[in-house]
C-alpha positions as CSV (number, residue, x, y, z in Angstrom):
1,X,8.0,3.0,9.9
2,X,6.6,0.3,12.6
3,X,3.4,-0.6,13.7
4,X,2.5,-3.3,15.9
5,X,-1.1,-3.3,15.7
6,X,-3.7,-2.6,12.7
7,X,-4.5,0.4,15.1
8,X,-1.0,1.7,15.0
9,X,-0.6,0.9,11.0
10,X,-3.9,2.6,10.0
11,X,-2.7,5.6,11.7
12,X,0.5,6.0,10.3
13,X,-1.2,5.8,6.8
14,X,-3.6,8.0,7.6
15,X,-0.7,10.6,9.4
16,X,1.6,9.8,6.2
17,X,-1.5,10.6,3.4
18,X,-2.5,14.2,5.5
19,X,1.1,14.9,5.6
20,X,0.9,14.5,1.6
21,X,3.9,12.2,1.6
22,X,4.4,8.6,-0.2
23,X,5.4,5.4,1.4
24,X,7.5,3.4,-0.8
25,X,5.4,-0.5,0.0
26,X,4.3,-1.8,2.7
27,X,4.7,-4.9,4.4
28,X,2.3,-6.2,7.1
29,X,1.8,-9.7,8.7
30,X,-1.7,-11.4,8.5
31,X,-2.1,-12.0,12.2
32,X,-2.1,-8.7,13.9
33,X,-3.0,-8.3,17.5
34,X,-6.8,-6.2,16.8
35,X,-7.1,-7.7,12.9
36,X,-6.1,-9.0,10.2
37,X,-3.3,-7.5,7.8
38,X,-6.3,-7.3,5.6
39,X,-7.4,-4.1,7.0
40,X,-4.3,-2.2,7.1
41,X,-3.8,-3.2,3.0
42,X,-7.1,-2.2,1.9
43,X,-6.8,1.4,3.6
44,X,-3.5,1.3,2.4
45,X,-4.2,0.6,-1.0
46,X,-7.0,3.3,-1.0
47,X,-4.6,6.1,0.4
48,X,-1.7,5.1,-2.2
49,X,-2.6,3.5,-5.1
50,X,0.1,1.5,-7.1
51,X,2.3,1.0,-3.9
52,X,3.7,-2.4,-3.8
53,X,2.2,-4.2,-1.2
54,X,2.9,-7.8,0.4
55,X,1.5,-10.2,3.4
56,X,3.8,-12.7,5.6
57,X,1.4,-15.6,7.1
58,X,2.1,-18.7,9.1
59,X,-1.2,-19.6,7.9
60,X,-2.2,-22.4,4.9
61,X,-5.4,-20.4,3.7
62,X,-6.9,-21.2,0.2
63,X,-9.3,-18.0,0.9
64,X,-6.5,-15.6,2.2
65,X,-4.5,-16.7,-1.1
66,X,-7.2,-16.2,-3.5
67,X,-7.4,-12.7,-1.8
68,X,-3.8,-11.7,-1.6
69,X,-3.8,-13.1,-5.4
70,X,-6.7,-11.2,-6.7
71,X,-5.2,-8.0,-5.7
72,X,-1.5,-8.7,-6.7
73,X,-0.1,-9.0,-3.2
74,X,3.4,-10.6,-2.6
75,X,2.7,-13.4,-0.4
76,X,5.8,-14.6,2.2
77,X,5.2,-17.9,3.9
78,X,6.5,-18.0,7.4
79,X,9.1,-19.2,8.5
80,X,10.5,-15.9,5.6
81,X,12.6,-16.9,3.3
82,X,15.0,-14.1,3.6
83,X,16.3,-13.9,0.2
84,X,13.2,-13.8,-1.2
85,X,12.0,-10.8,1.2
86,X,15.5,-9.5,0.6
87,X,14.6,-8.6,-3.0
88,X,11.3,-7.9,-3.0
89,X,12.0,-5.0,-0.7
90,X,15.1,-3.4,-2.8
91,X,12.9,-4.1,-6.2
92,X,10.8,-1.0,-4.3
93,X,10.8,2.0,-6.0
94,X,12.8,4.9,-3.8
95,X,11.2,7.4,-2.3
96,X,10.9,10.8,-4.4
């Protein structure tokens, strides 16, 4: 699923958790249009505990690290490397 906006994203968590279905991880950029990816990962964690989640940034951000760190995010630095991404996202577990 796609999101463009921490609007968008928080709905679709909220739609996929009242549907009583599992997402797989998420992925969400830092900078999002209305918010921070911040937002979006801390309802997301709350709806689905032990999902794998990671941030992408542009951003150089000793605070945003320390956050992301505390809370065992996967971190991708922008530009992505793509290998890297690549597998992180098949390490997932599949969906049930």
């Amino acid at each position: 699923m796609l999101a463009t906006s921490t609007k968008e994203a928080l709905e679709l968590v909220r739609d996929v958790s009242y549907l009583d279905s599992r997402l797989n991880g998420l992925l969400v950029d830092y900078q999002l249009p209305d918010a921070t990816g911040c937002r979006v990962i801390q309802e997301f964690v709350s709806e689905f505990p032990g999902v794998p989640v990671a941030m992408m940034t542009a951003y150089d951000d000793i605070t945003l690290e320390g956050w992301v760190r505390s809370r065992r995010i996967e971190l991708f630095r922008k530009p992505l490397d793509l290998p890297r991404l690549e597998a992180w996202l098949k390490s997932l577990p599949l969906p049930a």
